[in-house]
N, C-alpha and C positions, 0 to 999 in steps of 0.2 A: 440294307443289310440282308444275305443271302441266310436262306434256314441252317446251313450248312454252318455259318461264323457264329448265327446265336444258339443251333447247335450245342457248338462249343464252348461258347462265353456259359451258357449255365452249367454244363456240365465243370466248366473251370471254378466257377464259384461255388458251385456245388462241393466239389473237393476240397478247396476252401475252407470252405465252412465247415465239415466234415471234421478236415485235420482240425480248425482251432477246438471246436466241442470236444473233440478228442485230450488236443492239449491241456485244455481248461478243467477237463476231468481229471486229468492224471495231476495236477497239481491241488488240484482241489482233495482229492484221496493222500496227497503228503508225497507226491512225485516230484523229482526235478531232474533235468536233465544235467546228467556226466559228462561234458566236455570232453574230461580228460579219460576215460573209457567208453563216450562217444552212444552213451544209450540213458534210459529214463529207469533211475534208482530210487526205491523209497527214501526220504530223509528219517533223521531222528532229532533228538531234540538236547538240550543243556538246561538243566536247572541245579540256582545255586541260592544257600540260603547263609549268610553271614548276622555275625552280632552286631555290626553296624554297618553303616551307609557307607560306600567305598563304589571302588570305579572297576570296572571288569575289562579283560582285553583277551583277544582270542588269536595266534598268531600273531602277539606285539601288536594288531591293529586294536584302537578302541573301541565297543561295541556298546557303553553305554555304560551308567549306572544301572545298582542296585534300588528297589525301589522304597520311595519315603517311608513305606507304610510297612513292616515288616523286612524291613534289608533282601526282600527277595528278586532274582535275576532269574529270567527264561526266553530261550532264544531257539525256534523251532525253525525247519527248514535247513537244518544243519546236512549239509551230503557226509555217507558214510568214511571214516577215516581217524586219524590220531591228529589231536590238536593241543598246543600248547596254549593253557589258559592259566591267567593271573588275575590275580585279585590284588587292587593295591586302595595304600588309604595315606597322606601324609602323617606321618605320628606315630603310622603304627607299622606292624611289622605285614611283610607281603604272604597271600599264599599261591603257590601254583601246582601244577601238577601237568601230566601227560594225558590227557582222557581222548577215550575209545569212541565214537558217534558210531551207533548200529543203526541199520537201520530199521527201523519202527518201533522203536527204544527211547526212554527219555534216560538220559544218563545222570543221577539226581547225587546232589552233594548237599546236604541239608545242614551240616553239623559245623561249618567252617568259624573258626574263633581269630578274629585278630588282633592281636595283642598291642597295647600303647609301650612304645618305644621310650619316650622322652614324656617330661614334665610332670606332674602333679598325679596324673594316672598311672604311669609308669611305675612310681614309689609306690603309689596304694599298692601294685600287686608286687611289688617285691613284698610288703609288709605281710601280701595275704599267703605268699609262698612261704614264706619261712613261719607263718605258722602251719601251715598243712605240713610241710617239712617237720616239723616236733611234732604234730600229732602222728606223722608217718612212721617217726623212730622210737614211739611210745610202742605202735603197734607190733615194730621189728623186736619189741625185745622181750615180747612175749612169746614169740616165733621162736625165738632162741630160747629163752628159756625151756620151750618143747620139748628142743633137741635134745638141751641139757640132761633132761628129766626123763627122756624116751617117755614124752607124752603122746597121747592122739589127741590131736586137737578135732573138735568138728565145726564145719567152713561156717559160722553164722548162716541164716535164712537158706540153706541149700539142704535140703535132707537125704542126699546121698553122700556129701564129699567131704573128705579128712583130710588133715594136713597129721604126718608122722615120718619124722626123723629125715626129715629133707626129700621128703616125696609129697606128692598130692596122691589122693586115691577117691577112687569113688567104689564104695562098697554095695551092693546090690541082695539084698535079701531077699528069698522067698519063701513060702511055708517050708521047704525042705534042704535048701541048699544058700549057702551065700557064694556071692562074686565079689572079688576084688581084682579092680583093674588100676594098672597103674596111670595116669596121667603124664606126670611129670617125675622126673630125679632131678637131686643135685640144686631141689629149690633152696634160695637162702630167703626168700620171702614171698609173698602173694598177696593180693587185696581183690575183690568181689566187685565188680562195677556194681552201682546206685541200681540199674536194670536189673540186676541178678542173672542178665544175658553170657556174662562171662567174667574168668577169672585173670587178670594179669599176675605175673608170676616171674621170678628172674632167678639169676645163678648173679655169681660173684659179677661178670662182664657183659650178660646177656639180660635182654629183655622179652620176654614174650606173651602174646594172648593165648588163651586156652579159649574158644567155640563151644558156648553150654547149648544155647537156642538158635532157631534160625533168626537173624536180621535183616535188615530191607538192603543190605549191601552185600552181605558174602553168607549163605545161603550156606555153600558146598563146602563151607569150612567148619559147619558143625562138629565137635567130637572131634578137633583136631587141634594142635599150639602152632602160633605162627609167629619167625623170626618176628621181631617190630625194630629192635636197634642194640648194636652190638658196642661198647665202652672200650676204652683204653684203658681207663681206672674203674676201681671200683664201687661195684652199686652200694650206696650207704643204706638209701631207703626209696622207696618208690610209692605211688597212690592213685588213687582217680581225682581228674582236679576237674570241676565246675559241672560237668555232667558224664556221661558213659563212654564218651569216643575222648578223652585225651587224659596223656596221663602225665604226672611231674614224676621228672625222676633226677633223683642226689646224686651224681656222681663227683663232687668235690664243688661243683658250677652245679645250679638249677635248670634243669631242660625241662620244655613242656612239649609231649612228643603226640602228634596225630597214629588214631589204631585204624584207618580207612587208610591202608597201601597200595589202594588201585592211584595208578602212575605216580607212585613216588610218595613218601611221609615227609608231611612239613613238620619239623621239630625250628624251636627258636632255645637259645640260649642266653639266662639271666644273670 
């Protein structure tokens, strides 16, 4: 072999070897290569945390259970993009939504609930809804009574916020001067999440969050109400049911409606 051919043979493998250290870094830092836009994208990642053990699928493909040990799902190396992911369990009811992969982002769903459809668990929570439902419309008739009375209610555990004559306000005092800001009109009820992070709140058809603090999900909705779900009939009574992200609400049928609207609110109907 002339000097000239091994030469080239090391500088070949040289190169080689080069690009793979090269490749092997960039995936090692959370790279992978775009196919379909033909260059090396950070990934990001999917995690999802449910109240029981269920099966997960990401683009109708299946990618696995939830795990024994806490119901939680995490799937890293996700390329940037919108992907349809579901959550399914036989029994019980589905969740899905449209979620966003950033890259060098973990896109986190921690609060997912799913509900028994049929049999023996299915009754116990009708049993548990229609009690929350009479505690709900004990609390609506104090609200009304408010109105009645042009009372000022003040919000339980919140030391700024009033509820009077079908508004929310938050009142602001200083040594010298007070502020009152209005929140909301045209409330015909409200309930406080368990967090004391924020208040749900509705009219006759409508449903919505009010943003007291920042949350690990929506930050930039601080100090602001957000559509959650609009009714054909109307709202009887409404509550926080089992923890801070979902609520039951009466509109003649019992809905339990998710308040995380990033791609889409799963609500089921009892």
């Amino acid at each position: 072999m002339t000097k000239t051919k091994k030469r080239f043979l090391f500088y070949g493998f040289l190169i080689i070897f080069l690009i793979g250290t090269y490749i092997t870094i960039l995936y090692a830092e959370g790279y992978k290569y775009d196919f379909a836009r033909s260059i090396f994208v950070k990934t990001g990642a999917l995690s999802l945390k449910t109240n029981i053990d269920a099966d997960v699928y990401i683009d109708d493909k299946y990618v696995g259970p939830t795990s024994f040990f806490g119901s939680t799902f995490r799937k890293d190396g996700i390329l940037p993009g919108t992907y349809a992911v579901r959550i399914e369990k036989p029994g019980f009811s589905n969740w899905s939504k449209k979620i966003i992969i950033s890259e060098g982002f973990v896109s986190d769903f921690s609060h997912i609930i799913l509900f028994p459809n049929e049999g023996p668990d299915n009754e116990a929570l009708k049993l548990e809804i229609t009690q929350n439902n009479n505690i709900f419309i004990d609390e609506m008739r104090l609200i009304t009574n408010a109105n009645g009375q042009k009372k000022i209610l003040k919000i339980p555990d919140l030391s700024d916020y009033y509820f009077e004559e079908g508004s929310i306000l938050r009142i602001i005092a200083s040594s010298d001067e007070i502020h009152i800001i209005t929140i909301a009109n045209n409330v015909t009820g409200y309930s406080l999440s368990p967090d004391k992070d924020k208040i749900a709140w509705w009219n006759n058809n409508e449903l919505y969050i009010y943003w007291i603090k920042n949350t690990s999900y929506y930050n930039e909705l601080v100090g602001t109400s957000e559509l959650l779900s609009r009714y054909s009939t109307a709202i009887k009574s409404a509550g926080w049911f089992r923890d801070s992200d979902h609520i039951l609400v009466n509109v003649g049928s019992s809905k339990i409606v998710e308040i995380d609207t990033r791609g889409g609110i799963n609500s089921i109907t009892l």
